[in-house]
C-alpha atoms as an extended CHARMM CRD file, in Angstrom:
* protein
*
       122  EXT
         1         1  UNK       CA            -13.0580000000       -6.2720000000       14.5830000000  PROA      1               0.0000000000
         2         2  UNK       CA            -11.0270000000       -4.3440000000       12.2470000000  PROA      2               0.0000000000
         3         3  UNK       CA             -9.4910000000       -6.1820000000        9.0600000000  PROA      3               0.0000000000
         4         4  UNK       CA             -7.4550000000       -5.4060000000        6.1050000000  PROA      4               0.0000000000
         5         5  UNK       CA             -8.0970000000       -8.0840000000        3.3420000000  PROA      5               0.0000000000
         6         6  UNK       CA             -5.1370000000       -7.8230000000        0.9250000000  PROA      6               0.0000000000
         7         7  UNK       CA             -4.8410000000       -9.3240000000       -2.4950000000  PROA      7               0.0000000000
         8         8  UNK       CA             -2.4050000000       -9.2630000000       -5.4950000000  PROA      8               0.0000000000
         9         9  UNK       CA              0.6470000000      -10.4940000000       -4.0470000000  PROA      9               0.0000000000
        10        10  UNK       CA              3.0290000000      -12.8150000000       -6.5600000000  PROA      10              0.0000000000
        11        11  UNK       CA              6.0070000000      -13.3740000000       -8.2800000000  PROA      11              0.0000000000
        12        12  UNK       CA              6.7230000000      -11.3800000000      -11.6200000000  PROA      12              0.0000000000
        13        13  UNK       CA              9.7950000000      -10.7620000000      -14.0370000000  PROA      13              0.0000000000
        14        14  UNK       CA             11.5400000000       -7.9230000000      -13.9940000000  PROA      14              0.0000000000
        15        15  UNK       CA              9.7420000000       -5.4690000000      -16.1400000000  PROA      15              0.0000000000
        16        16  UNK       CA              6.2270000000       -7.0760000000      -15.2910000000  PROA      16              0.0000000000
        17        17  UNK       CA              3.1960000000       -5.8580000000      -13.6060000000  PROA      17              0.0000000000
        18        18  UNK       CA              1.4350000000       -6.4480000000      -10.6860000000  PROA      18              0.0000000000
        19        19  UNK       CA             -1.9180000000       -4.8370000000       -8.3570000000  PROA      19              0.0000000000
        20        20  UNK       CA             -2.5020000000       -5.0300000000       -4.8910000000  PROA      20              0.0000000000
        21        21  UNK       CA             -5.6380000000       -4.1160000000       -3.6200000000  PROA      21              0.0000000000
        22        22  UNK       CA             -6.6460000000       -3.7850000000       -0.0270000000  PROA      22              0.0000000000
        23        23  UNK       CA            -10.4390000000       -3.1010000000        1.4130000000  PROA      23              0.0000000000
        24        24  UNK       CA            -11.1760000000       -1.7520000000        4.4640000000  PROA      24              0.0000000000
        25        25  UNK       CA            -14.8630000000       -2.1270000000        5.0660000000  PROA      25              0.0000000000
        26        26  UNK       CA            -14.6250000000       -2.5170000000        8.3910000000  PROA      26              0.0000000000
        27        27  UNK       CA            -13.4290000000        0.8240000000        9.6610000000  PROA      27              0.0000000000
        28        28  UNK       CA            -16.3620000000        3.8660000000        8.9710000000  PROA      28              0.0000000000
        29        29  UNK       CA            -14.3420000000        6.7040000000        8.5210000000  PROA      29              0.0000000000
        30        30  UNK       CA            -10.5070000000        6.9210000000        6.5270000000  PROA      30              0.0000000000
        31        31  UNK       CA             -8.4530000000        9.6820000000        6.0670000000  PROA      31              0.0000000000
        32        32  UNK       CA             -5.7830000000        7.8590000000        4.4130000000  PROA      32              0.0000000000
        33        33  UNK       CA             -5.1490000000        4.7450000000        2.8800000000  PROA      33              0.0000000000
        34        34  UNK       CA             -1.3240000000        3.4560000000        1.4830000000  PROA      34              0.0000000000
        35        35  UNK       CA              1.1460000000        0.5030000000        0.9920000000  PROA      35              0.0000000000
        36        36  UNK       CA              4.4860000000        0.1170000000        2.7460000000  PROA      36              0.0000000000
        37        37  UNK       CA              6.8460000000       -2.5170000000        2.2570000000  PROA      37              0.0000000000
        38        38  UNK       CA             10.0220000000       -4.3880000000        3.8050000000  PROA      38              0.0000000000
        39        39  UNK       CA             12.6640000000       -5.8030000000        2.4420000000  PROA      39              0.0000000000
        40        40  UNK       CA             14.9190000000       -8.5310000000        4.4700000000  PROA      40              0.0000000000
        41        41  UNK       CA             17.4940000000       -6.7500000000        6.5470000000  PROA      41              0.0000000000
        42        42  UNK       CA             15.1980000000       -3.5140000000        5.4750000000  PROA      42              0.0000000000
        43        43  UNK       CA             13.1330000000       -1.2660000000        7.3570000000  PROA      43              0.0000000000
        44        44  UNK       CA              9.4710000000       -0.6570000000        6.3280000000  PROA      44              0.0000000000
        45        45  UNK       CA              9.1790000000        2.2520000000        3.9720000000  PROA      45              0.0000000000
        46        46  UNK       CA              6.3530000000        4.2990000000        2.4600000000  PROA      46              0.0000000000
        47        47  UNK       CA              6.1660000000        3.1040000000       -0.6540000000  PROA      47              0.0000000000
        48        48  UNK       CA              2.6510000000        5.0530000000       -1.6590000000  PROA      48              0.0000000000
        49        49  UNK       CA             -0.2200000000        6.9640000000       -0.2270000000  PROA      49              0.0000000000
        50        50  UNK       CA             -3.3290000000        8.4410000000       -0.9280000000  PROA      50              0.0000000000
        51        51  UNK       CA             -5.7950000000       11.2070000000        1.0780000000  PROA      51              0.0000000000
        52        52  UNK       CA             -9.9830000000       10.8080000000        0.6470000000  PROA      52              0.0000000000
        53        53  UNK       CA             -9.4880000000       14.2950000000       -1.1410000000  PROA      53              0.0000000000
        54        54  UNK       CA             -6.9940000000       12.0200000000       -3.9590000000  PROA      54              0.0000000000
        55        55  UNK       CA             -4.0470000000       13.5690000000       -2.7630000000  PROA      55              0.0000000000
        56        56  UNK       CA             -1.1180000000       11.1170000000       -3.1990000000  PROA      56              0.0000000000
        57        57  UNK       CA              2.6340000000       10.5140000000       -2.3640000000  PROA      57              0.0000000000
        58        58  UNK       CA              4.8530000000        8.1630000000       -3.7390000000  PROA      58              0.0000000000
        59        59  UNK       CA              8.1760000000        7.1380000000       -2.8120000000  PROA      59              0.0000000000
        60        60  UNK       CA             10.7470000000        8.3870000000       -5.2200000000  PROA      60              0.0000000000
        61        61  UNK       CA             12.2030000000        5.0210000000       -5.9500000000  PROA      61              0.0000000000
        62        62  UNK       CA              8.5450000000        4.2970000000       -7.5670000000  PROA      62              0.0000000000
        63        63  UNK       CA              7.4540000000        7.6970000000       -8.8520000000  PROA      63              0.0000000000
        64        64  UNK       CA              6.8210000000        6.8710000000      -12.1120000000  PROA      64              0.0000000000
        65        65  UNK       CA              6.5440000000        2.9360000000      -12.2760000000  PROA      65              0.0000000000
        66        66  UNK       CA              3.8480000000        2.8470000000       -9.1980000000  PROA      66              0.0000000000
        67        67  UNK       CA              0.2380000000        4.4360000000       -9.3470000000  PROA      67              0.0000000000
        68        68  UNK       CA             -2.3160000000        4.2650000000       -6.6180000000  PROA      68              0.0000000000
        69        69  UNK       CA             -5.7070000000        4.7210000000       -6.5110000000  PROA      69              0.0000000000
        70        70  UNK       CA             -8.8920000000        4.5850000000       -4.1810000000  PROA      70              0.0000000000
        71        71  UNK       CA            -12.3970000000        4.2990000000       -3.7970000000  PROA      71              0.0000000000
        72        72  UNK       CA            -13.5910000000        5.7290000000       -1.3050000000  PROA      72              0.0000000000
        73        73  UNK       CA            -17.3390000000        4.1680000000       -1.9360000000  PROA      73              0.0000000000
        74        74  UNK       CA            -15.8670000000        1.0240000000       -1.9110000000  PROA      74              0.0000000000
        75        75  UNK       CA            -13.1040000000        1.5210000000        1.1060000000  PROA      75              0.0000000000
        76        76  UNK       CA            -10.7680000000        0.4110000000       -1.3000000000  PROA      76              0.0000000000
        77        77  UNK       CA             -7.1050000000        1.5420000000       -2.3820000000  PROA      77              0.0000000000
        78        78  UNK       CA             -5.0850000000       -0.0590000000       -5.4010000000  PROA      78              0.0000000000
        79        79  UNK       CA             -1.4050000000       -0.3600000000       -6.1980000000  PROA      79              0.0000000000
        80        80  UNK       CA             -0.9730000000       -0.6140000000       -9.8540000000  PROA      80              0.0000000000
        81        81  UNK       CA              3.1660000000       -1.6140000000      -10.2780000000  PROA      81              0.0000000000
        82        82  UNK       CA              4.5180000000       -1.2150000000      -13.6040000000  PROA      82              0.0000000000
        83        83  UNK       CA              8.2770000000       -2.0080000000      -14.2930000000  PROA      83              0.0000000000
        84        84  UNK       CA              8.9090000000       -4.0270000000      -11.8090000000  PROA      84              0.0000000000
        85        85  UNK       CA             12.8320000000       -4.0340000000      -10.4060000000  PROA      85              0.0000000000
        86        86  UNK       CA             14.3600000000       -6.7770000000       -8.4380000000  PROA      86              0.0000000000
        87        87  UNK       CA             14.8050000000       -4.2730000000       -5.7780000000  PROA      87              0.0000000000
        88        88  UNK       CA             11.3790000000       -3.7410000000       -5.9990000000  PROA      88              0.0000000000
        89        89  UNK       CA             10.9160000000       -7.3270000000       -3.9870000000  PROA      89              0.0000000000
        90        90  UNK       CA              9.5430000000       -6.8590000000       -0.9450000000  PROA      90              0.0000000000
        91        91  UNK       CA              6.7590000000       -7.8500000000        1.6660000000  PROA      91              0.0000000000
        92        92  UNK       CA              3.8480000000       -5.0610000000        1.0300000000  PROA      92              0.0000000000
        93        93  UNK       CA              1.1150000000       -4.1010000000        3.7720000000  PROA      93              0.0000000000
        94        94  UNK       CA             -1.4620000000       -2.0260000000        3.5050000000  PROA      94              0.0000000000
        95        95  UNK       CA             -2.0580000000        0.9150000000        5.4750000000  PROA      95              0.0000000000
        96        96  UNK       CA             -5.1190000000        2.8690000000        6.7260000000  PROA      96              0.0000000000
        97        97  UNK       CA             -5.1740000000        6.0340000000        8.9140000000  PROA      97              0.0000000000
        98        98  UNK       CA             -8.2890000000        7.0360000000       10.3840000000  PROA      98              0.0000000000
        99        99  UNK       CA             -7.1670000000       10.5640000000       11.1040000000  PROA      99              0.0000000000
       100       100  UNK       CA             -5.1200000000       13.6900000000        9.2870000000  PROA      100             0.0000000000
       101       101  UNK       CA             -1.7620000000       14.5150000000       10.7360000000  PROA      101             0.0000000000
       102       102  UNK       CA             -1.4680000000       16.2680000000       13.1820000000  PROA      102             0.0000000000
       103       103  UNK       CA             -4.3640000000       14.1640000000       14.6010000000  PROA      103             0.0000000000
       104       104  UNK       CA             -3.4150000000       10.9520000000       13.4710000000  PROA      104             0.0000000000
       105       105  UNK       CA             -1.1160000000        8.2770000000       16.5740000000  PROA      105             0.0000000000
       106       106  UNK       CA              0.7800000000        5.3680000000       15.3990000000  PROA      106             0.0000000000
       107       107  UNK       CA             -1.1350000000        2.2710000000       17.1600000000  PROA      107             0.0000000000
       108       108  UNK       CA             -4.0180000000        4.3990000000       18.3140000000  PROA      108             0.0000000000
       109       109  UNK       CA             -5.4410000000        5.7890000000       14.9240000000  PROA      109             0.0000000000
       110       110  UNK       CA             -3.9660000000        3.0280000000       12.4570000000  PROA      110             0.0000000000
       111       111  UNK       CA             -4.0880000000       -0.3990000000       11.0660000000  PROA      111             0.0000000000
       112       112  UNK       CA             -1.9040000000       -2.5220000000        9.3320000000  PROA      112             0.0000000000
       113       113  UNK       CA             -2.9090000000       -5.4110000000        7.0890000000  PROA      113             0.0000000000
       114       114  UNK       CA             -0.9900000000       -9.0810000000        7.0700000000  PROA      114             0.0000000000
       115       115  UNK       CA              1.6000000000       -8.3720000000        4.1480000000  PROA      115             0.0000000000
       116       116  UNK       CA              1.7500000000       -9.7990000000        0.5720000000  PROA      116             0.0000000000
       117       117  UNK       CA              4.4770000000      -11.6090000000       -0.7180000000  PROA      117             0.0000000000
       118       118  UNK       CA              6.2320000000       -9.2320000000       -4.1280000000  PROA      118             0.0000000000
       119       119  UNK       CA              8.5810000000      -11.1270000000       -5.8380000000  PROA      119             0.0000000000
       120       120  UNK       CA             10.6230000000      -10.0660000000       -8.9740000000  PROA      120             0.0000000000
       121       121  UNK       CA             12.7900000000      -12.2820000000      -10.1830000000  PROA      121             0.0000000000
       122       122  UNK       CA             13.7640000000      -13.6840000000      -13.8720000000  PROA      122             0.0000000000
C-alpha cells in the first residue's frame, strides 16, 4: 500500500519559518516529487516541485521565500518556507509522480499525501 507520511505542519508568525518533509518509501521508482496547497474557498495550486535530475519549479508567489529539496536515496522531498505571509496559510499535500509528462495520468501515475495544517498568523 502506497503512503505519503508528511511532517512539519504548524502555526508560525508572519515572517517565520517552517519545513515540511514528506517520504515516500513505499513507491520504487519517482520521477517527481512536490507540495501543493489549498486555501478555503481556493483551488489547489502548485506551490513547488522538484525532478530526480534536481530540476525544480516554484510558484511565483514563493520564488524566493520557498526552497525545496530531495533525496532521492532517502525518497524524500523538503519544503524549507522562509518569510512566511498570511496568505501563505494554507492546507499543504505532498505530491509524487511516478512518471515524466507526457507519460505521467492524474489518478493512474500519482499520489497524494493527507495535508498539513500551515498557519501564519500574529
Amino acid at each position: 500500500q502506497v503512503e505519503l507520511v508528511e511532517s512539519g505542519g504548524g502555526l508560525v508568525q508572519p515572517g517565520g519559518s517552517l519545513t515540511l518533509s514528506c517520504v515516500a518509501s513505499t513507491i520504487f521508482s519517482i520521477y517527481s516529487m512536490g507540495w501543493y496547497r489549498q486555501a478555503p474557498g481556493k483551488q489547489r495550486e502548485l506551490v513547488a516541485d522538484i525532478t530526480a535530475g534536481g530540476t525544480s519549479n516554484y510558484a511565483e508567489t514563493v520564488k524566493g521565500r520557498f526552497t525545496i529539496s530531495r533525496d532521492n536515496a532517502k525518497k524524500t522531498v523538503h519544503l524549507q518556507m522562509d518569510n512566511l505571509k498570511p496568505e501563505d496559510t494554507a492546507v499543504y499535500y505532498c505530491h509524487v509522480d511516478r512518471l515524466p509528462p507526457p507519460l505521467a495520468t492524474p489518478n493512474q501515475s500519482d499520489y497524494w499525501g493527507q495535508g498539513t495544517q500551515v498557519t501564519v498568523s500574529s
